[in-house]
N, C-alpha and C positions, 0 to 999 in steps of 0.2 A: 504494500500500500504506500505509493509514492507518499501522498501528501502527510502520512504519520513520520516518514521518515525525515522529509525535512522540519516540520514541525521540530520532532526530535535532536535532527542537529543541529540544529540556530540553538541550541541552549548551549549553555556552560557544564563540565560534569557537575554532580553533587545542586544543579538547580530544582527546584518545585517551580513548577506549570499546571497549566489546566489544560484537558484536552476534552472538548466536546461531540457530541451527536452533528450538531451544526458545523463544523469545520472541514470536521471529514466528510461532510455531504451525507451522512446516512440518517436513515430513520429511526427514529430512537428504539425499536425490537431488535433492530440489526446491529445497534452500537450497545445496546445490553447484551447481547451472545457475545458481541468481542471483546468486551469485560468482563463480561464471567469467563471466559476463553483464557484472558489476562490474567487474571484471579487465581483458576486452578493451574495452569502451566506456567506462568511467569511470562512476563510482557517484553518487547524485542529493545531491548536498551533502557529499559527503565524500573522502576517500584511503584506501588502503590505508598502515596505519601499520607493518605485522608483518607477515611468512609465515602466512599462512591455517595454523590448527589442524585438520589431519585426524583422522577415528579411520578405523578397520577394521574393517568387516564385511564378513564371509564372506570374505577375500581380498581385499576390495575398498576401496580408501579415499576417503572423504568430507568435504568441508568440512564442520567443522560448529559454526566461530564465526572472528568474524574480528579482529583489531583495527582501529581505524579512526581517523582524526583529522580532526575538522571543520572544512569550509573555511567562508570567510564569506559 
């Protein structure tokens, strides 16, 4: 995923960023599987720095940005 990768490298090592549903163009169902995806296997350069940001629709809750801190 091009646009994760640069996002990722325009940081510094050892920075905290956000990265959301909206950046990467997806739909927030689609960027929650790539979080929990993230979650249980480990993410391509980075950690989880914070509790995943959900919102609510229809009943239902979605990740839909994450914060994150770049490893080196």
């Amino acid at each position: 995923m091009a646009i994760l990768e640069q996002i990722v490298a325009r940081q510094p090592a050892g920075a905290r960023f956000v990265i959301s549903a909206a950046q990467l163009g997806l739909p927030l169902t689609a960027f929650d599987a790539l979080v929990q995806q993230w979650i249980a296997d480990g993410a391509p350069g980075f950690e989880m720095a914070a509790v995943p940001h959900r919102k609510c629709i229809d009943g239902e809750f979605f990740i839909d940005r994450v914060t994150v801190r770049r490893l080196t």
